[in-house]
C-alpha positions in Angstrom: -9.6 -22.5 -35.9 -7.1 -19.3 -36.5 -9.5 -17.3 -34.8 -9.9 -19.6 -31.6 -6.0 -19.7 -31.5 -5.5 -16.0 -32.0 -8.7 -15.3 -29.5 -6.7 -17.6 -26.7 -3.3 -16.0 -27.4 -4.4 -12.7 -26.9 -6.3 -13.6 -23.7 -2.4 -15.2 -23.0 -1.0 -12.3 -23.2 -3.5 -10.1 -21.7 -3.0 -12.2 -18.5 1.0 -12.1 -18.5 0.9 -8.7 -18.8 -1.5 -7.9 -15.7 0.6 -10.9 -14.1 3.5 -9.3 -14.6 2.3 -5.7 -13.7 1.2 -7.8 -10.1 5.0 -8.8 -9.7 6.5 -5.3 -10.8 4.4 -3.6 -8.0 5.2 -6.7 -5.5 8.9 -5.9 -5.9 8.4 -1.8 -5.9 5.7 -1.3 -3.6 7.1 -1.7 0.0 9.9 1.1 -1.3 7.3 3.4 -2.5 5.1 3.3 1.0 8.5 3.1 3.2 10.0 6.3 1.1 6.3 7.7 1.8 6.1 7.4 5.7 10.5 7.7 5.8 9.5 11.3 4.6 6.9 11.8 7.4 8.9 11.2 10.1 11.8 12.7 11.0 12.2 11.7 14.2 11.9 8.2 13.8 8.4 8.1 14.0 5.2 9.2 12.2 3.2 11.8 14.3 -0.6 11.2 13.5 -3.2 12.7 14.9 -5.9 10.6 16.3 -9.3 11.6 15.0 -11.1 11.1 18.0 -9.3 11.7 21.5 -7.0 14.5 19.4 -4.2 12.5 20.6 -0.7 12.4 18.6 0.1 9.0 17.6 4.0 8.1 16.7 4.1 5.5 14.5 6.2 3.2 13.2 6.6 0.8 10.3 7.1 -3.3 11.2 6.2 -4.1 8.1 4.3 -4.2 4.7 2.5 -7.3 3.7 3.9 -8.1 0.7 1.4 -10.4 -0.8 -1.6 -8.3 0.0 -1.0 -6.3 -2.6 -3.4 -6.5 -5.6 -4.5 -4.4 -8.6 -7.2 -1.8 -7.9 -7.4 -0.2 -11.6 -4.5 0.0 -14.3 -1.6 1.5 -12.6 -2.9 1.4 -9.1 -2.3 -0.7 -6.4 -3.5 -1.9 -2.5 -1.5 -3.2 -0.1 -1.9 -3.8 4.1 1.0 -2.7 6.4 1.4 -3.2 10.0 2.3 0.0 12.2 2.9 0.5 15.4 2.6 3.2 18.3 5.5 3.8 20.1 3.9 5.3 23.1 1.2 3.0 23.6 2.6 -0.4 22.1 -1.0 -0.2 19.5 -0.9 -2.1 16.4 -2.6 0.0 13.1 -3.6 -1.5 10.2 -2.7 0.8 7.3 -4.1 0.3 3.5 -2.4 2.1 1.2 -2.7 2.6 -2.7 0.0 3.5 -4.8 0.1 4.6 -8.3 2.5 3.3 -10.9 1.3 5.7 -13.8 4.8 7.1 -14.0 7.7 8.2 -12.0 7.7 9.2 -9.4 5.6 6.4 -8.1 3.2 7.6 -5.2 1.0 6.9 -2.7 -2.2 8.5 -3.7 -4.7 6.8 -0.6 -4.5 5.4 2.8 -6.9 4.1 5.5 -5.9 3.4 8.6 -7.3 1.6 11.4 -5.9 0.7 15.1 -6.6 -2.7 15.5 -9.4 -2.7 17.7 -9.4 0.9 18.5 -11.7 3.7 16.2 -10.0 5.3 13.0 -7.0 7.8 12.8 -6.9 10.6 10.2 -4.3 10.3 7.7 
């Protein structure tokens, strides 16, 4: 009986923990990817060129969808954010993954897709 009780305690607490690790990078991981694209665009926008027409791309954050994000491994994360071109009025989808290892937290992967449109380098 110990045993079972032990077994299903330590499953407990293996779940709180990765539960709670979900809600630490819910609360930190919109600051991570806005710090990430606030450093790549200094004029208000985030100049990316477009893989296919060679085209530059300013982008701009609307927002980061919060409860997309999920566990990928340990200490890394996934999470969807919404872009958009200035220019042309396009929506991108953006997946990035950020890493929670240690300070300073980073974004380590992205993907990116115009919605509806072909891919855009990173």
């Amino acid at each position: 009986m110990h045993v079972l009780v032990g077994m299903w305690l330590c499953a407990f607490a293996a779940a709180a923990t990765q539960e709670v690790a979900l809600q630490d990078a819910r609360l930190n991981f919109a600051g991570v990817v806005e710090g990430f694209i606030d450093e790549r665009s200094p004029k208000g926008y985030w100049p990316l060129r477009d893989k296919v027409t060679g085209k530059i791309r300013r982008l701009k954050l609307l927002r980061i969808e919060e409860d997309s994000v999920n566990a990928v491994g340990k200490t890394r994360f996934n999470g969807t954010a919404l872009l958009k071109d200035v220019r042309g009025g396009k929506l991108v989808s953006c997946v990035f993954t950020v890493d929670f290892a240690a300070p300073p937290w980073k974004v380590v992967r992205m993907t990116m897709t115009p919605i509806g449109q072909h891919a855009l380098s990173p």
